[in-house]
N, C-alpha and C positions, 0 to 999 in steps of 0.2 A: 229360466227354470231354477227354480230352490228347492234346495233337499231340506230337512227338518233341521237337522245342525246347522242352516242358516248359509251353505256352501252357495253360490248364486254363480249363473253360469247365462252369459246374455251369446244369441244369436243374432248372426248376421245385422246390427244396427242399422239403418236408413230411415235415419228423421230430415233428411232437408231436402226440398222438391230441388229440380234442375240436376237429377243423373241421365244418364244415357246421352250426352251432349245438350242437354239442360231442358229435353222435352216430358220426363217423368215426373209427375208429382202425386203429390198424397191428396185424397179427394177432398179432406178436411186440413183443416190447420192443427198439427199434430202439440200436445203441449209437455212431451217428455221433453230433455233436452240431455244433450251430451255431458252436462253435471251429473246429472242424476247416476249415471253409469259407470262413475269415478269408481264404484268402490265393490261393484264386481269382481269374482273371485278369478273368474278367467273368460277368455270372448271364442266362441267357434265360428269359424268363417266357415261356410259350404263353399265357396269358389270366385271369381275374379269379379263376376258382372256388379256394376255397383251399385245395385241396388242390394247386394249383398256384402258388399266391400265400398263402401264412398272414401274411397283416397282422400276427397276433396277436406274432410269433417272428422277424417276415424284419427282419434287421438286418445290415446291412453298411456300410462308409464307403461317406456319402454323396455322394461321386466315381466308385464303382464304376460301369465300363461295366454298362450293362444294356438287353438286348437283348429289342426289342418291334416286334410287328408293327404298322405305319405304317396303318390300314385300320378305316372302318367306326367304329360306337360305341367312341369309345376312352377304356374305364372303366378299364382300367388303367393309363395314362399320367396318370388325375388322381387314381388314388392314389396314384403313384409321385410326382407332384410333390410331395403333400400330406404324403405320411411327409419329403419333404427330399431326396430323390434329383435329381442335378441334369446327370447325365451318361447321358441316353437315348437309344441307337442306335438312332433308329427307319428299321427297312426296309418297304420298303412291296409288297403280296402282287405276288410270282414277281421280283423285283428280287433283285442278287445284290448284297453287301458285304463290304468286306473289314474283317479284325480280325484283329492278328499275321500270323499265317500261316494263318489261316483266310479258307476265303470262306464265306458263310454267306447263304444262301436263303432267304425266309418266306416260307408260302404262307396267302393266307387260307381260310376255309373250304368246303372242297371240295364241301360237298351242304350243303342245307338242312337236310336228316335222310336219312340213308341210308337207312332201313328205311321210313319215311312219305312220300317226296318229294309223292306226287300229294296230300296231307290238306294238305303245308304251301306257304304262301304270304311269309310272313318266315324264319325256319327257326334256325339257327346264327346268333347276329350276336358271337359273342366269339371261337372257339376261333382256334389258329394251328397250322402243323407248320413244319420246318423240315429244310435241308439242311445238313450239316455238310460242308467237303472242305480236306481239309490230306495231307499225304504222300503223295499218289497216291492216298488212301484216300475214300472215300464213303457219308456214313451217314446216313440217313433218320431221322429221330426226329416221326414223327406229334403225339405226346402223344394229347387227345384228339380232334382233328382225322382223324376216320378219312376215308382216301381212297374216293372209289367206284372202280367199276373203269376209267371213263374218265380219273378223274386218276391212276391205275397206270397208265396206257395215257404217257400226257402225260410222268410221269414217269421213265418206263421211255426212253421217246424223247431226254428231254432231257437224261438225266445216265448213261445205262449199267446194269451193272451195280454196285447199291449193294453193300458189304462187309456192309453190316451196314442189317434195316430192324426199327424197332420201333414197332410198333402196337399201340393197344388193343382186348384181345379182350370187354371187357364191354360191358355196358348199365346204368352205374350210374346206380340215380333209384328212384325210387317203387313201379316198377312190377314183380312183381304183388304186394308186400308189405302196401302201403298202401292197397289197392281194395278195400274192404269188400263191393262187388257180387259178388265171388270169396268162395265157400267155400273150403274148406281143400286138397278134392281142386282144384279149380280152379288156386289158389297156388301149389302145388305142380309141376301140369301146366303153367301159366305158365315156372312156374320156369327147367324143362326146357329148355320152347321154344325160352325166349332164350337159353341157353346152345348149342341145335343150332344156331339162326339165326347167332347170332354166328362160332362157328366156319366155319359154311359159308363166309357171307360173306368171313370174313379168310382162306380156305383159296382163294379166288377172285382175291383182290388179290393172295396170293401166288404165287401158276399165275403173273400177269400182271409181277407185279414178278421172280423170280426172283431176290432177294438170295442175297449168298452166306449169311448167315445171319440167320435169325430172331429176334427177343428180346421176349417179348408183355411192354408194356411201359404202365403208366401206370394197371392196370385193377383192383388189389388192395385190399381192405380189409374189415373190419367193421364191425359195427354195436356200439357199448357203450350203456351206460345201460339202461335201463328196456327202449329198442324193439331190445335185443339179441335178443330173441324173432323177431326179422323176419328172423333173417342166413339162417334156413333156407328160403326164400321170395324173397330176390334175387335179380336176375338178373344171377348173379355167380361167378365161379368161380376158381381159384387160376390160376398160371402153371402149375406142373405139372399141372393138369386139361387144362388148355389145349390143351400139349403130346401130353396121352393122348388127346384126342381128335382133333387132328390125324395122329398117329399112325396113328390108324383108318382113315384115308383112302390114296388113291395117293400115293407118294411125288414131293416135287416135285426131279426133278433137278437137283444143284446148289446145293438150299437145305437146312439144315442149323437145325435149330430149338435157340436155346440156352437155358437160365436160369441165373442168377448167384444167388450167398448175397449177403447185404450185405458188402461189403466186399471184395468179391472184382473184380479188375478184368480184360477180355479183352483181350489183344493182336491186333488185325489183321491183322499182319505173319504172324503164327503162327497165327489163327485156334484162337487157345486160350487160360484163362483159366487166371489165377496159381494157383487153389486148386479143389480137386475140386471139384461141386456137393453136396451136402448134400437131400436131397428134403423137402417140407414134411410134418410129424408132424401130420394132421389131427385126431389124439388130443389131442395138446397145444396145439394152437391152441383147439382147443376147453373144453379145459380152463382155457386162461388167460381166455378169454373169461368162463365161468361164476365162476371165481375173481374175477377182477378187472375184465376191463373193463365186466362188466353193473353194476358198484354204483358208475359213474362218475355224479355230477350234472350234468345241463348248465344252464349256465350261467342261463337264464332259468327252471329249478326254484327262482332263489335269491330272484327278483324277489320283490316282494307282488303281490297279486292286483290288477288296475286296478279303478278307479272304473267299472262296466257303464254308466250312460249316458254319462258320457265316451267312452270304447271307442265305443259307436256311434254316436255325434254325429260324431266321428274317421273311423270308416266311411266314414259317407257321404260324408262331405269327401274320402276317399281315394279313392272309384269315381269322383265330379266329376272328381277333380285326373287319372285314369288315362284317363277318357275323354278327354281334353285329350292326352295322350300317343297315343294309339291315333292320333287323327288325325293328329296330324303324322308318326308312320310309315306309315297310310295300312294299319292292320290294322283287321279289321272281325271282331268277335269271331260265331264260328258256334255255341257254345251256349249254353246258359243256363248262369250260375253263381252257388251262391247259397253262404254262409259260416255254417254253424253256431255264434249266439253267446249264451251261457248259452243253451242249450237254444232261442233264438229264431231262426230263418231267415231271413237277412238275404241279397237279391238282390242280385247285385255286378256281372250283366253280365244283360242282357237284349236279345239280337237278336232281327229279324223272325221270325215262325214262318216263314216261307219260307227263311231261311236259318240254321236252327237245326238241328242234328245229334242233340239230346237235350239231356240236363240232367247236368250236374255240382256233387254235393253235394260241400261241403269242410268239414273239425273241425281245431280246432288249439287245443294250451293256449291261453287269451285273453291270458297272461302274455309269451305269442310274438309273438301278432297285433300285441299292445302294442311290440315291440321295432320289427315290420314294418313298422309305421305310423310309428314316429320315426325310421326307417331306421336304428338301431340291429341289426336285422339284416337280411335280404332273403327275400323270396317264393322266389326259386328255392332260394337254399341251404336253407330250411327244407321244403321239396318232395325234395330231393336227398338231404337229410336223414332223410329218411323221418317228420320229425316233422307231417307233415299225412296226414291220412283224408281218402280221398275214395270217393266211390261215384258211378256214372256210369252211364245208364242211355239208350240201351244204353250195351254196351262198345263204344264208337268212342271213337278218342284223334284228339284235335284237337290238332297241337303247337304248332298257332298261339295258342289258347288258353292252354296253357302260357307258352309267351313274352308274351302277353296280360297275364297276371298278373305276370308281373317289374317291373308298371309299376304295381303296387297300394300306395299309400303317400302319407304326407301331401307 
């Protein structure tokens, strides 16, 4: 985002495919590059996952303002210290700050999970959204911090109409790709779902928000490697999908749905962008995917295989060391979970049958589990990842349980 005095303020960067344990990539071959971002005024992180934060690539002088929400588990502020960064604005959630000629809002997270509220009890502890306001103008940037419609309500009251809101319209993670308890017609009809649900929902916040214009924003990508096989099966869809299916609906007066090429920037002022739109070639996305990004390796295909009783010697030490974490946030896991290793079933969480929802099975290369356990990578982003199987029986999702696992590791 630029204000007219030329103030430049970049979000969450991720230009190089291979985040989430090297199965995320960009559907095309992106051609900004981390030069070009040299001379940005200052960078906002919404939160840890790296597709908003790529540890691997985020390099800027380590004076650069950078801008983070003040609130809650703050894993990104101790890797931001850790890389060297030494100039953090930290705002803290619905507090306003100023920067140049900006004022600039965080909000911390709006729901625990939009779609699960009554299953969850911890819910979201990382994401942020933010308000931009410089020239008269106002612009809402979620990331993935989706609003329920009571914070559209809150935010509708406390700042107007925004110029411009952009929000995510997916449900990126796991689900129904990696749930082995789903057949094929099942995955499929999953698929669907999530993409109707999704729309609804953002089609609800936007009745309530009425920006002057739309931009679905934050929710785009593939799958490469091996588990490129899964992209048909996410619950996932492009920004022009988006678009056509909002479309289908009543129109909301007033609000104006856009999508950008890379590269292309919108003026406010004009409510218009410098360069046509371009529509995505779902031919060639898919083609480049089959060409190239299915015969990516990730990163821990490179490892050697671990030593198997080591690995679960390590286990168990990791479920000790997590029940120790669970208490001090005061989560009580509701079902059974147990960790397929070499072919042996190994129980990683065991509640009361009184407070058990069912059983979920989990598989993961062991060469992964190995990174998880040295914190060399993490449970969530390999879950995100799509690189774990799980089977769950029944199908009830427990998000607490998810977040549960984020704390599995030596």
């Amino acid at each position: 985002i630029e204000s007219k005095t030329g103030t430049k303020i970049v979000s969450d960067p991720w230009l190089d495919d291979g985040v989430f344990d090297g199965s995320w990539c960009h559907f095309h071959e992106l051609k900004t590059t981390w030069d070009e971002l040299q001379t940005v005024d200052a960078v906002y992180v919404s939160h840890v996952h790296p597709d908003h934060f790529d540890n691997r690539f985020f390099q800027f002088p380590k004076d650069t303002p950078i801008i983070v929400l003040d609130h809650g588990m703050n894993f990104l502020h101790k890797n931001l210290i850790k890389m060297g960064y030494t100039n953090l604005i930290k705002i803290k959630d619905q507090e306003t700050s100023s920067f140049k000629d900006f004022k600039l809002t965080l909000f911390a997270p709006f729901a625990g999970n939009n779609f699960f509220e009554e299953n969850t009890k911890i819910g979201n502890l990382i994401d942020s959204g933010i308000v931009y306001e410089s020239d008269g103008h106002k612009v809402f940037n979620a990331n993935d911090n989706t609003p329920n419609p009571k914070a559209c309500k809150m935010l509708k009251e406390r700042f107007g109409v925004f110029d411009l809101s952009m929000m995510n319209y997916n449900a990126a993670g796991p689900y129904p790709s990696c749930f082995n308890n789903l057949n094929e017609d099942e995955k499929i009809a999953e698929h669907n779902n999530n993409l109707q649900r999704n729309v609804d929902y953002l089609y609800e916040n936007l009745k309530i928000l009425n920006s002057k214009h739309f931009l679905p924003f934050a929710g785009a990508y593939v799958l490469g490697g091996k588990l490129s096989y899964k992209n048909k099966y996410l619950g996932t869809m492009s920004w022009d999908k988006c678009i056509e299916m909002l479309n289908k609906k009543d129109k909301i007066q007033g609000t104006e749905y856009i999508a950008l090429n890379e590269g292309t920037s919108f003026d406010l002022s004009l409510g218009l962008p410098d360069k046509e739109y371009q529509p995505i070639n779902e031919d060639e996305v898919k083609l480049y995917i089959d060409s190239k990004l299915s015969k990516l390796k990730y990163p821990y295909e490179l490892d050697d295989m671990p030593d198997q009783s080591q690995l679960l010697n390590d286990v168990n030490n990791a479920v000790l060391e997590m029940e120790k974490r669970l208490k001090r946030i005061k989560l009580v896991p509701d079902m059974n979970v147990s960790l397929e290793i070499f072919n042996e079933q190994v129980t990683i969480m065991n509640p009361s049958e009184d407070n058990s929802n069912g059983a979920l099975k989990c598989k993961m290369d062991p060469r992964l589990l190995r990174r998880i356990l040295d914190r060399t990578s993490h449970w969530n982003n390999a879950e995100i990842g799509c690189h774990i199987e799980f089977d769950r029986k029944p199908n009830f999702y427990s998000p607490d349980i998810h977040t549960a696992l984020q704390f599995f590791h030596l």
